[in-house]
C-alpha positions in Angstrom: 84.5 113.0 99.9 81.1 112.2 98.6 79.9 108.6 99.8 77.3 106.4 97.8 75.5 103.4 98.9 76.4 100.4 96.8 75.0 96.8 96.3 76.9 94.3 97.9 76.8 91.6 100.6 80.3 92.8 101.9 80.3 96.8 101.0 78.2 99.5 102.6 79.7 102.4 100.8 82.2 103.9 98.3 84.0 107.2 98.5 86.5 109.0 95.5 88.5 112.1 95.4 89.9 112.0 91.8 91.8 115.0 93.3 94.2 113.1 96.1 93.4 109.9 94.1 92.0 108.1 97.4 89.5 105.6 97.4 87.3 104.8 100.3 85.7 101.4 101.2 83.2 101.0 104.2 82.8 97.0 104.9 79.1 96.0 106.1 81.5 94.7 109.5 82.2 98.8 109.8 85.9 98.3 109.0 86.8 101.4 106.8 89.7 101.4 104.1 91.6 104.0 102.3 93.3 103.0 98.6 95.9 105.6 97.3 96.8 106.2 93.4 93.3 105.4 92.0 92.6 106.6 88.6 89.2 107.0 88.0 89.1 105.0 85.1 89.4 102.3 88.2 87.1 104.0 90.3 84.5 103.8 87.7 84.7 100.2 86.8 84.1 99.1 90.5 81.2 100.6 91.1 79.9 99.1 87.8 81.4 95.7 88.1 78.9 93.3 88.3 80.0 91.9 91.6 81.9 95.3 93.3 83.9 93.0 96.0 84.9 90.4 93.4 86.8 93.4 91.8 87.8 95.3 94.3 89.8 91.6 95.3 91.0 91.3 91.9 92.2 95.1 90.9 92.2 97.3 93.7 93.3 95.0 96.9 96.5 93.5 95.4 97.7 95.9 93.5 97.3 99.4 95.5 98.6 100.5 98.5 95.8 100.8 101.6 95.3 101.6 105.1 92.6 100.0 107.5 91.2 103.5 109.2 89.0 101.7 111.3 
């Protein structure tokens, strides 16, 4: 899974396999997060949201399944 840098106070890095569907958050605290069933219509309006952890709160958090991997 390919890994890109992103601007926020809170995220270091996103990941996406539109394959398995499984987003990848890496927190700036180095806690690492897996969301299942993302479309990438999803995946493509985070990382263009104008604040990416205001919308990954929003839309992604409390409404997908996760898993804390470290």
């Amino acid at each position: 899974m390919d890994k890109q840098h992103v601007n926020s106070s809170n995220i270091e890095s996103i990941g996406y396999d539109a394959i398995s569907m499984i987003l990848e958050v890496k927190f700036v605290n180095g806690s690492l997060y897996q969301y299942f069933d993302i479309n990438e219509m999803t995946y493509l309006s985070l990382i263009n949201a104008s604040s990416i952890g205001s919308y990954l709160q929003r839309n992604i958090v409390k409404t997908y399944r996760y898993t804390k991997i470290q």
